[in-house]
TIPASE-594013 format. One record per residue (C-alpha): x, y, z. Coordinates in steps of 0.001 Angstrom, whole numbers, plus 524288, in hexadecimal, padded with zeros to 5 digits. Example, Ala and Ser with C-alpha at 12.3 -4.5 7.8 and 13.67 -1.06 7.14 Angstrom:
<pts>
8300C7EE6C81E78/835667FBDC81BE4/
</pts>
This chain:
<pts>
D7B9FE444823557/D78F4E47C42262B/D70BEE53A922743/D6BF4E5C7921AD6/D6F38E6A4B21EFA/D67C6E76BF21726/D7187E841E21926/D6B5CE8FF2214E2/D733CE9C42212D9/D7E51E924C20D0B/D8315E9E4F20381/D8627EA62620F4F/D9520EA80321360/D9308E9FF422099/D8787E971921A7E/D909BE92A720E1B/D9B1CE8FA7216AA/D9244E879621FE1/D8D01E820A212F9/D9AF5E7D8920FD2/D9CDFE764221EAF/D8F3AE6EF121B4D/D9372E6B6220F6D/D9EDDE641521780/D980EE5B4C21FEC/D94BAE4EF5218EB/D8750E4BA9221F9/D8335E583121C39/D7972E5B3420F5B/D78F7E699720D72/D6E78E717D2084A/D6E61E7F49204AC/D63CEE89D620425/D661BE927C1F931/D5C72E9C3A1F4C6/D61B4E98141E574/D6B2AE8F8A1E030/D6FF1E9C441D6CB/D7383EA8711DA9C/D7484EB6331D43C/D8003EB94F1DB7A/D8EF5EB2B71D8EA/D9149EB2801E672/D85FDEAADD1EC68/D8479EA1BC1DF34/D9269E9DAA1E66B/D8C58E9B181F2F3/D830FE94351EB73/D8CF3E8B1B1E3DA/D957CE888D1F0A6/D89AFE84121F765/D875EE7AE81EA62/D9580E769C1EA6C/D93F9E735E1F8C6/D8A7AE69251F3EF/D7F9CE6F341FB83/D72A6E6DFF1F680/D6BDCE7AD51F22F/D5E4AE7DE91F6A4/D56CBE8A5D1F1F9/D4E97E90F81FBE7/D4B9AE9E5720159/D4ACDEA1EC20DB5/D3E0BEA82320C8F/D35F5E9AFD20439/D33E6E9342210E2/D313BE8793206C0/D3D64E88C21FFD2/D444AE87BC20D28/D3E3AE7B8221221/D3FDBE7518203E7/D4E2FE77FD2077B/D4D47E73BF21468/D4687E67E021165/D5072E59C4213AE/D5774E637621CFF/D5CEBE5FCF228E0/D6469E6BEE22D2B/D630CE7B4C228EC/D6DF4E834222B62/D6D49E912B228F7/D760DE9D78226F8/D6DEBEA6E02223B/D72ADEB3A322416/D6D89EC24F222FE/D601CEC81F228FA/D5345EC46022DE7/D4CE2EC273221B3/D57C3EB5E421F65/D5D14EB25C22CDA/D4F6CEB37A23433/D4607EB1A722AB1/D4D0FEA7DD22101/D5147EA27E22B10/D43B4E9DA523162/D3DFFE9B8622654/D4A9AE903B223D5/D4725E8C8F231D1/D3846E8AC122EB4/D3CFDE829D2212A/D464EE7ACF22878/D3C3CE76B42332F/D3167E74A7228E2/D3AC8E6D522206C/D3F74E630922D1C/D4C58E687422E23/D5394E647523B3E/D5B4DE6F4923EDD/D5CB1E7E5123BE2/D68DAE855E23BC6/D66B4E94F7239CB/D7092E9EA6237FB/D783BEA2AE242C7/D86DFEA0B624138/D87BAEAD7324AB4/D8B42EAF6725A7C/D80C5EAA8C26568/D7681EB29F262C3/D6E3DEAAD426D47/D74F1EB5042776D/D6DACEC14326FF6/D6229EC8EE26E98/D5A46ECB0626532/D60D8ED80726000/D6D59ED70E263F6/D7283ED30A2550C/D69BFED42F24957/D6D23EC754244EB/D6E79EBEEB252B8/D611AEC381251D5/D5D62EBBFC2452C/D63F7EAF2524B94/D5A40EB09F2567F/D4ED7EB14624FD8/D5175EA33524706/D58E4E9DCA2545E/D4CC1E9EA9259F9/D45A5E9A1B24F7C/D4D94E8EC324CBE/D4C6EE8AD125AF0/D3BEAE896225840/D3D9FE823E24CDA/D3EA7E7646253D3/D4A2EE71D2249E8/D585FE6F1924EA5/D616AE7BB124C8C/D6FACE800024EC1/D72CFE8CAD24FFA/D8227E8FF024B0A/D883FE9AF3252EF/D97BDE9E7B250C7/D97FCEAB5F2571D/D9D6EEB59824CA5/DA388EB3C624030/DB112EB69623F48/DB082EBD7D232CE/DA4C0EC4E2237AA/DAC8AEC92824547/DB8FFECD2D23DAB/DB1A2ED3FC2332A/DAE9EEE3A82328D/D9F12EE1362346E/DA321EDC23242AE/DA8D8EEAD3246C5/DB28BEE66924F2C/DBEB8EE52C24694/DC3F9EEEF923C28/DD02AEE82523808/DD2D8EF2E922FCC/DD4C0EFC9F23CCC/DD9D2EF33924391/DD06CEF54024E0F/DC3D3EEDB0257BB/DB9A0EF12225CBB/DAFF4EEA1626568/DA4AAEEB0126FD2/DA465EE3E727C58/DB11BEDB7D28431/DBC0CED97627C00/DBC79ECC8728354/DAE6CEC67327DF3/DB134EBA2C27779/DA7F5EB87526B73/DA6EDEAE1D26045/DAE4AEADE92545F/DACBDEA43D24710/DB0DAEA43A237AB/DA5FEEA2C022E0A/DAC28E95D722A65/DAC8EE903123873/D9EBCE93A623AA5/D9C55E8B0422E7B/DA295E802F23324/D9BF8E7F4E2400B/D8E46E8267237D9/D915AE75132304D/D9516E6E1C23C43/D8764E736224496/D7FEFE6B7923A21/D85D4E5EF723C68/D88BBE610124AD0/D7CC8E59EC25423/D8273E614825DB5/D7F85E6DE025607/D6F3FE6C232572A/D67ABE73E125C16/D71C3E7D3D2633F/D7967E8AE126080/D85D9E84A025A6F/D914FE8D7325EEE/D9EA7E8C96259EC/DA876E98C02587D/DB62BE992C2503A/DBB78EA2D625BA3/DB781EA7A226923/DBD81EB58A26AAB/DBD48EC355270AB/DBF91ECFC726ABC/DCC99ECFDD2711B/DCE3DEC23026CE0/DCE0CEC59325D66/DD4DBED1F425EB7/DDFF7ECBAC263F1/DDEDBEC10225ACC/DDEABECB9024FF2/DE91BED0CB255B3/DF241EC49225660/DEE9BEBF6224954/DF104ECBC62421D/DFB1AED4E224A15/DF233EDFAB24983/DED3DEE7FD254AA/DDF2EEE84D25698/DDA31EF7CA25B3B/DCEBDEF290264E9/DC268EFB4126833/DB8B5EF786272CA/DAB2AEFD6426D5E/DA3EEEFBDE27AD4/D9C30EF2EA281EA/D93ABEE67327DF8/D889CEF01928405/D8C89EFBA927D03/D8D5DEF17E26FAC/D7F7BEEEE2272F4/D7B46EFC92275D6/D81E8F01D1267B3/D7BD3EF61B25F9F/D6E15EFB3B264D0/D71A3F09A7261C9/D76EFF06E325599/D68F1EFDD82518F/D612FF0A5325694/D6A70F135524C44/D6B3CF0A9E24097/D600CF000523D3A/D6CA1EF884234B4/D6E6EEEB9423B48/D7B53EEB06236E3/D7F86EF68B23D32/D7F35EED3724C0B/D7F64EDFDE24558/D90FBEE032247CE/D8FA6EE57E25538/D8498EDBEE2587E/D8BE5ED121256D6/D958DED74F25EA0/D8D0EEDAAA2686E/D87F2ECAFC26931/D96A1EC85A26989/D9ED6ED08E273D6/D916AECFFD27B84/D9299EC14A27D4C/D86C1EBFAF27B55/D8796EB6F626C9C/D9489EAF7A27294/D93F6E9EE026F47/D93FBE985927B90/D93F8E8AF327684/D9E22E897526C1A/D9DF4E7A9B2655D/DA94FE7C832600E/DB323E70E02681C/DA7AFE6723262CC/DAE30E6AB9252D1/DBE1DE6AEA2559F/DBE12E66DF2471A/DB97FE750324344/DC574E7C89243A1/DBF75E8CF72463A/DC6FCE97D32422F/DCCA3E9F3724D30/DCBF2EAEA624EF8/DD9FBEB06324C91/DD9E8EA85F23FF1/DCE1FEAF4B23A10/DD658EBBA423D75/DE1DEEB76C235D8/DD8EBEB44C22A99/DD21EEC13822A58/DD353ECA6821FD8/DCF37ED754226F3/DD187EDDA121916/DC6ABED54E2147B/DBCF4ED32C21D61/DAFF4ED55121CDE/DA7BBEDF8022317/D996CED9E022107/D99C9ECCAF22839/D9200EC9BB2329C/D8E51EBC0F238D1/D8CD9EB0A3231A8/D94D6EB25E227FA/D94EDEC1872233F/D855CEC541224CC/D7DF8EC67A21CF4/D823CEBAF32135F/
</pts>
């Protein structure tokens, strides 16, 4: 069904790449929310243009003009966001898009999750779970349709120094919990390509879509590591999923930094069990070919890599 869809946070590295999969699907009119149509900055006047190129049409709003947002939310039958970064945008921004959207007669709300199931948490377990909770529950009061996207962790977030499991460089791992604790692993790409097929997908409404490019273990990617790249892996067990828990709630009561739990957080929701998809879609899309473990492996450049990604798409965008 031909659908006009309004993504906001399309500059982002996940959101332009979700912006591209849109662009794809031929019962599909895109929309963008842009706070201008220029930018100061090279970079994001590209994000701009790519967005243009796409044939997307650009919108100018802000967040924080609640009339500006329904004017772009207006002739709207689907909002997808991927907002990314702290209350102010993810909570805030977010509600206020959710109040525009309602006021404006949209049909369904899509916030920005693109993460694990944070439905198994507490509040407090993970800084930014926590912001998904807060519009979740929001988004279920609205009274409007909603999906909610959940792909587990981002590849290029799990393999990436902010994770502090792997230092390719020393060769070594090091982990909390079972070694054995399968978790959920997707590319930035994949989770784009699932995105784009949520908003066309009836089966999609109003449910957690989960889909995941790999199911794995600890011991399941070292030894795919291991076979893909002939190298021996130097393995360190840091404790317990209790002890985790214990040392992320010392280490808030020493240092008021977020980021200083925010990696072991998501470990914690991780080798804990407790943020694992238990309803993978993924036999209803055989067309979408995801990448494997052991192929993003053979990809990776651990020269290269970078150290400040975090979900959706190397936080914050």
């Amino acid at each position: 069904m031909a659908q006009t869809v309004l993504l906001v946070g399309g500059t982002g590295n996940l959101g332009s790449k979700i912006a591209t999969e849109l662009a794809r699907k031929d019962d599909i009119t895109l929309r963008t929310l842009v706070r201008s149509r220029t930018a100061s900055d090279s970079k994001k006047q590209s994000q701009i243009d790519h967005l243009a190129k796409l044939g997307a049409e650009l919108v100018e709003a802000d967040l924080n003009e609640k009339v500006s947002l329904e004017r772009a939310c207006t002739g709207v039958d689907t909002v997808m966001s991927t907002l990314a970064g702290w209350d102010d945008v993810v909570v805030t921004g977010q509600l206020n898009l959710l109040e525009a959207a309602s006021n404006a007669g949209v049909d369904r709300f899509i916030p920005s999750d693109y993460s694990y199931d944070y439905t198994g948490l507490k509040l407090g377990d993970n800084y930014l779970s926590d912001q998904r909770i807060k519009v979740a529950e929001a988004v279920k009061k609205s009274g409007l349709n909603y999906t909610f996207i959940a792909n587990g962790v981002f590849m290029e977030v799990f393999f990436a120094p902010f994770s502090q499991v792997f230092d390719f460089k020393a060769g070594t791992v090091e982990y909390w919990g079972d070694a054995d604790t399968k978790f959920d692993l997707t590319t930035v790409a994949d989770v784009a390509k699932y995105a784009a097929e949520a908003v066309v997908s009836p089966g999609a409404i109003n449910t957690m879509f989960q889909f995941a490019g790999d199911v794995m273990s600890i011991n399941d990617v070292i030894a795919a590591y291991e076979a893909v790249t002939g190298q021996k892996l130097s393995v360190r067990r840091r404790g317990s999923v209790d002890e985790l828990k214990q040392w992320i709630e010392n280490t808030k009561a020493s240092n008021p930094d977020p980021w200083a739990v925010i990696p072991m957080q998501y470990h914690y929701g991780m080798m804990s069990g407790k943020a694992k998809l238990q309803h993978l879609v993924n036999e209803r899309y055989p067309y979408i070919q995801l990448m494997k473990v052991s192929t993003f492996i053979a990809q990776l450049d651990t020269n290269s890599i970078s150290g400040t990604g975090t979900d959706q798409g190397f936080r914050p965008q």
